[in-house]
C-alpha positions as CSV (number, residue, x, y, z in Angstrom):
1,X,76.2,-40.0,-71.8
2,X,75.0,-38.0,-75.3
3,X,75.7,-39.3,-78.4
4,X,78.2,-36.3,-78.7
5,X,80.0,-37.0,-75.7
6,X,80.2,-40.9,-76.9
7,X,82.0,-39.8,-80.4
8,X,83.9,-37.1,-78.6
9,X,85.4,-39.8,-76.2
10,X,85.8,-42.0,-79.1
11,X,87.7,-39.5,-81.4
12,X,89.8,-38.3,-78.2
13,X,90.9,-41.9,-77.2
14,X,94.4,-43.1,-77.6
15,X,93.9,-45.7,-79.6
16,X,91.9,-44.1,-82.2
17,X,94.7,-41.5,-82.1
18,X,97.5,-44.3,-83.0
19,X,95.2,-45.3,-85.9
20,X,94.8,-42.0,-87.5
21,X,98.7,-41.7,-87.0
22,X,99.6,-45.6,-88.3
23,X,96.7,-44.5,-91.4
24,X,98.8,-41.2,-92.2
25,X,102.2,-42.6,-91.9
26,X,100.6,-45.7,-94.4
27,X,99.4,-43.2,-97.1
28,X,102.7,-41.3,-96.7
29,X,104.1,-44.4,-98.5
30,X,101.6,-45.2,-100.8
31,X,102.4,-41.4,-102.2
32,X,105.9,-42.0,-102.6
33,X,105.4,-45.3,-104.0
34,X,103.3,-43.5,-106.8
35,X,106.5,-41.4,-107.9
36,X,107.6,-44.8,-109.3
37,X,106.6,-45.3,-112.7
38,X,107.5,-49.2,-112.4
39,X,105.3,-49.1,-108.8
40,X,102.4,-47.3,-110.6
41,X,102.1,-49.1,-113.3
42,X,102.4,-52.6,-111.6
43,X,100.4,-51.3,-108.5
44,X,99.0,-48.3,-109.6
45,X,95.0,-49.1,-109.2
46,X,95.7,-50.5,-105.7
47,X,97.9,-47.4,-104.6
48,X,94.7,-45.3,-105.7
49,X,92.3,-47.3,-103.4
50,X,94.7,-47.4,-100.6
51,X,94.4,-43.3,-100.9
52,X,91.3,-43.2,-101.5
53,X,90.6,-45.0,-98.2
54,X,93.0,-43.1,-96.6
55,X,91.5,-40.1,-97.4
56,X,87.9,-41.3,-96.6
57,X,89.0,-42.2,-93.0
58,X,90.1,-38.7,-92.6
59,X,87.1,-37.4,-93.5
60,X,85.4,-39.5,-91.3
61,X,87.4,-38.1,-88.2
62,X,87.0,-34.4,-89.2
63,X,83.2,-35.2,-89.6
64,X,82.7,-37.1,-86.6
65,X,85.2,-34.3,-84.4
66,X,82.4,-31.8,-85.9
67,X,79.5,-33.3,-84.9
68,X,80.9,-34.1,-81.2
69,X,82.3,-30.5,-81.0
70,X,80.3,-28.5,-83.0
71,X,81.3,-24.8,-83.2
72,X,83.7,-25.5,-80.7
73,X,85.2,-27.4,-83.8
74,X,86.9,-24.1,-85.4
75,X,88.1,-22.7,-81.5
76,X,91.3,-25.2,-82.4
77,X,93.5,-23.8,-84.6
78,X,94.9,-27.9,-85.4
79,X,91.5,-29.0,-86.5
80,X,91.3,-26.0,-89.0
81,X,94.5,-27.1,-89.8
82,X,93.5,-30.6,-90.7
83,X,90.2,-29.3,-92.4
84,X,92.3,-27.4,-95.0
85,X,94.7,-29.9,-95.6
86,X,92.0,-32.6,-95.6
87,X,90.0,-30.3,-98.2
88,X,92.8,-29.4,-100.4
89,X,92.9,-33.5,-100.9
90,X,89.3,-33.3,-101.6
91,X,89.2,-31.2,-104.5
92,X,89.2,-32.8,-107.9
93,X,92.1,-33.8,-109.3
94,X,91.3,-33.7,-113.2
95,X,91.4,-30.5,-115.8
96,X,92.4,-26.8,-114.2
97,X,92.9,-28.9,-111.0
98,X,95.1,-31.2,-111.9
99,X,98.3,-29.2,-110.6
100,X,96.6,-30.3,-107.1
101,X,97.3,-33.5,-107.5
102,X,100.7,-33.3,-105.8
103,X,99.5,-31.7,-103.1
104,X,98.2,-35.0,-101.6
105,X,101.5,-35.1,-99.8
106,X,100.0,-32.0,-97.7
107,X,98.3,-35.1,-95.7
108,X,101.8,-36.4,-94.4
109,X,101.5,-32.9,-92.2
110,X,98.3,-34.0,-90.3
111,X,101.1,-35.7,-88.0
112,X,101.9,-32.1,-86.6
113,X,98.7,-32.3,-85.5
114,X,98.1,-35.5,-84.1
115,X,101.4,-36.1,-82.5
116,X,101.5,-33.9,-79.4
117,X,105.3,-33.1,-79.2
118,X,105.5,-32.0,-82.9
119,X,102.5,-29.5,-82.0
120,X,104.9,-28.1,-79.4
121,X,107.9,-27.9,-81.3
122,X,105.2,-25.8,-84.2
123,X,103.9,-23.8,-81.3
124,X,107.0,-22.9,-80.2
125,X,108.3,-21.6,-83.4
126,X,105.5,-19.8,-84.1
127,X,106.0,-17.8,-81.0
128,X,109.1,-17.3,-81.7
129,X,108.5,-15.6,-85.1
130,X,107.9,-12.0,-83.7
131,X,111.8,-12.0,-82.4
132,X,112.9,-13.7,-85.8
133,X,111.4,-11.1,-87.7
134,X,113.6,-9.1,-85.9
135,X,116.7,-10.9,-86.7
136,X,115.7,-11.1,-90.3
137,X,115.0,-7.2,-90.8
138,X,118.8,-6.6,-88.8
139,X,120.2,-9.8,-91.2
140,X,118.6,-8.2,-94.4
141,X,119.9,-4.6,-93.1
142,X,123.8,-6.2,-92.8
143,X,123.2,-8.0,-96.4
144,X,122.5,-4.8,-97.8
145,X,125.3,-2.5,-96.1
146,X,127.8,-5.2,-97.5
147,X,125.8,-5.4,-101.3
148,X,126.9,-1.6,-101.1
149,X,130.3,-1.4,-99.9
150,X,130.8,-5.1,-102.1
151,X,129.5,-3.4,-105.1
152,X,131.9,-0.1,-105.0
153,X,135.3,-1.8,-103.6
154,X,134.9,-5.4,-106.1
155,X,132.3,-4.4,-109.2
156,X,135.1,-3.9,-111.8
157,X,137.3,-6.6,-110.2
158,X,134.3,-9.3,-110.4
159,X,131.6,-7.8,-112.3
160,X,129.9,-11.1,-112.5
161,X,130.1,-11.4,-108.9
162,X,130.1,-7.5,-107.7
163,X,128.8,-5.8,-110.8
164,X,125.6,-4.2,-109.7
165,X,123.9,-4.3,-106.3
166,X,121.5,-6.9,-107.2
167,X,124.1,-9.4,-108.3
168,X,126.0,-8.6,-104.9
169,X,123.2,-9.3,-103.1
170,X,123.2,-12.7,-104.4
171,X,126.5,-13.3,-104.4
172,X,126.8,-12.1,-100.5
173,X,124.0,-14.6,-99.7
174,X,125.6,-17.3,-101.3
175,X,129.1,-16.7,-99.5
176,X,126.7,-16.2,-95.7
177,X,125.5,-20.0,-96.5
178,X,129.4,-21.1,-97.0
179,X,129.1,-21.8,-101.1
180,X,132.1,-21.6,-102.6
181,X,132.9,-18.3,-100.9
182,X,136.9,-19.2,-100.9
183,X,136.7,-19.4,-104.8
184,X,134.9,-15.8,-104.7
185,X,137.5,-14.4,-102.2
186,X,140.9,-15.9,-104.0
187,X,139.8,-14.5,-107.4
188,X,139.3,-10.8,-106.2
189,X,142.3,-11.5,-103.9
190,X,144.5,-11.7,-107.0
191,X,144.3,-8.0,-107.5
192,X,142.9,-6.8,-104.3
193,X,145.0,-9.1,-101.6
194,X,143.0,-7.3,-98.6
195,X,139.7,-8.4,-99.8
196,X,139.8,-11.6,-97.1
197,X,139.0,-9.2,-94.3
198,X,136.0,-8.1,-95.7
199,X,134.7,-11.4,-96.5
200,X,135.9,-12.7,-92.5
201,X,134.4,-10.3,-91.0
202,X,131.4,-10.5,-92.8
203,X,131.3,-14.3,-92.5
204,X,131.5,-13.7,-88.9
205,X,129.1,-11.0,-88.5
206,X,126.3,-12.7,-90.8
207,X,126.5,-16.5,-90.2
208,X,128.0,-16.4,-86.8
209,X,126.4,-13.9,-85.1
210,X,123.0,-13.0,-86.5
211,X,122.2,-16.5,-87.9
212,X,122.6,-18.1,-84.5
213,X,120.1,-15.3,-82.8
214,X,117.9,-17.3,-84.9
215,X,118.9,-20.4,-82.6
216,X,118.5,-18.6,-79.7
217,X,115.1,-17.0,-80.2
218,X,113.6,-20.2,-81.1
219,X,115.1,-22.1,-78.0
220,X,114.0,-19.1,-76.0
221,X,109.8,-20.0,-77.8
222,X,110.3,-23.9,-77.1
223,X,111.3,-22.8,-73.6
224,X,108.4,-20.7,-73.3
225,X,106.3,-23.3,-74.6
226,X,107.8,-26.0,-72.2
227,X,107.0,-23.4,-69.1
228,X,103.5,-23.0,-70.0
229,X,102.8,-26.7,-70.2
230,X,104.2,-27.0,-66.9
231,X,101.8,-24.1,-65.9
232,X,99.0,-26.0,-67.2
233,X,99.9,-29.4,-65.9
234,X,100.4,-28.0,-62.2
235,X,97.0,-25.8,-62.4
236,X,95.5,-29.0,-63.4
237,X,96.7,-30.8,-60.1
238,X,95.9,-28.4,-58.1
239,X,92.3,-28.3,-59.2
240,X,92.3,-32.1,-59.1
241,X,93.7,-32.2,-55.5
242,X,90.8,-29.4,-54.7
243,X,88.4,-31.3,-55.8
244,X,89.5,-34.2,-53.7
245,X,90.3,-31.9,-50.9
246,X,86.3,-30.5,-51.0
247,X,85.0,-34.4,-51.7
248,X,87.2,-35.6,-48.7
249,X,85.3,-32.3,-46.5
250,X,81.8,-33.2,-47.7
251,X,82.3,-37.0,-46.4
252,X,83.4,-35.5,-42.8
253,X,80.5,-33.5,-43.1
254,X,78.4,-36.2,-43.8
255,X,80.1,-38.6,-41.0
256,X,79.4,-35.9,-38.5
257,X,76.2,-35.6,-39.6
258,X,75.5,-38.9,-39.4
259,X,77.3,-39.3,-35.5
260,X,74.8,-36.2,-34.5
261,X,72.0,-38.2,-35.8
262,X,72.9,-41.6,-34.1
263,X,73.8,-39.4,-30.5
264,X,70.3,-37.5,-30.7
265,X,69.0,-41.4,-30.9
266,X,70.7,-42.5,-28.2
């Protein structure tokens, strides 16, 4: 065995991955223990080293999965992943840079990549963004129907609601997320007492309906997701059992071989 497939096996093993998980999960704490003014300046030189050795472990690992993989290295979308998030970390933190300081948290995401099941659950959204961008064009088309028909039956009701189409637009998200909308509806209600079928039915239309497409498309990519794993799992052991299959015929093969040999003999 190379020196590549030694470092390969080693970055790839189990337990290495539960370190680099148990290392992540550690600096995760050490940053939010350095939002405390009374931790940092009690602690503060120790929560430094702990991310600094946090942060030289991970280069370690992306170093050590480039050597073993080598161009293969940038084929995985998760290990550019980590290299960016990894890199952002790297950058000085002092002068123009400073403002990159907070993005140390960035590192806390490296467990998307490391824990299987939370690379699923990424991979299935992100397959499921062609069909939300779908649902959001449709949801952004209903917004804006209701900004105009909101603006023309309530702007000199509730001008500071209704007034123009921008405001509306606003104020018609805020009543789709379920803020305050009764407020909204009993003050135009006062001189327009019809008003609450307007704001039902687009309630209904908005959050009900076209919010929960969302739902539906990304069950539909996790789905997906789950089906192709299966795929993959059962291609796997069927080439495993053809392997044994074709091992098992080369030994009969052999045996006969063998009982031809010891007959001629005889």
């Amino acid at each position: 065995m190379s020196g590549r497939e030694r470092v390969a096996k080693f970055v790839e093993a189990r337990a290495f991955q539960n370190f680099i998980i148990a290392v992540i999960v550690f600096n995760a704490v050490t940053l939010g223990l350095e939002t405390s003014t009374r931790m940092l300046a009690e602690y503060g030189r120790l929560l430094h080293t702990v991310d600094y050795v946090a942060l030289t472990i991970f280069v370690l690992e992306l170093a050590a999965k480039f050597y073993a993989y080598r161009g293969k290295f940038f084929r995985d979308p998760w290990n550019i992943f980590d290299l960016l998030v990894v890199g952002i970390a790297v950058i000085p933190t002092t002068g123009p840079f400073a403002v990159l300081r907070a993005l140390r948290v960035l590192r806390v995401l490296r467990l998307i990549s490391v824990v299987p099941s939370m690379r699923k659950v990424v991979t299935g959204l992100l397959a499921s963004i062609p069909g939300m961008a779908s649902i959001a064009a449709l949801l952004a088309l209903i917004i804006f129907v209701a900004g105009v028909m909101a603006t023309k039956l309530f702007g000199a009701i509730s001008p500071e609601n209704f007034g123009d189409l921008g405001t509306s637009l606003f104020t018609l998200f805020q009543v789709m997320t379920g803020e305050a909308w009764p407020d909204i509806a009993k003050e135009i209600m006062k001189e327009a007492p019809m008003a609450w079928v307007f704001f039902v039915v687009y309630i209904l239309v908005s959050s009900f309906a076209v919010l929960n497409l969302f739902i539906a498309v990304v069950v539909s990519g996790m789905e997906d997701e789950l089906r192709q794993d299966i795929r993959e799992e059962e291609a796997k052991q069927t080439e495993a059992q053809a392997r044994a299959n074709t091992e098992i015929l080369d030994e009969l093969r052999a045996l006969r071989a063998e009982v031809a040999e010891l007959r001629q003999n005889v």
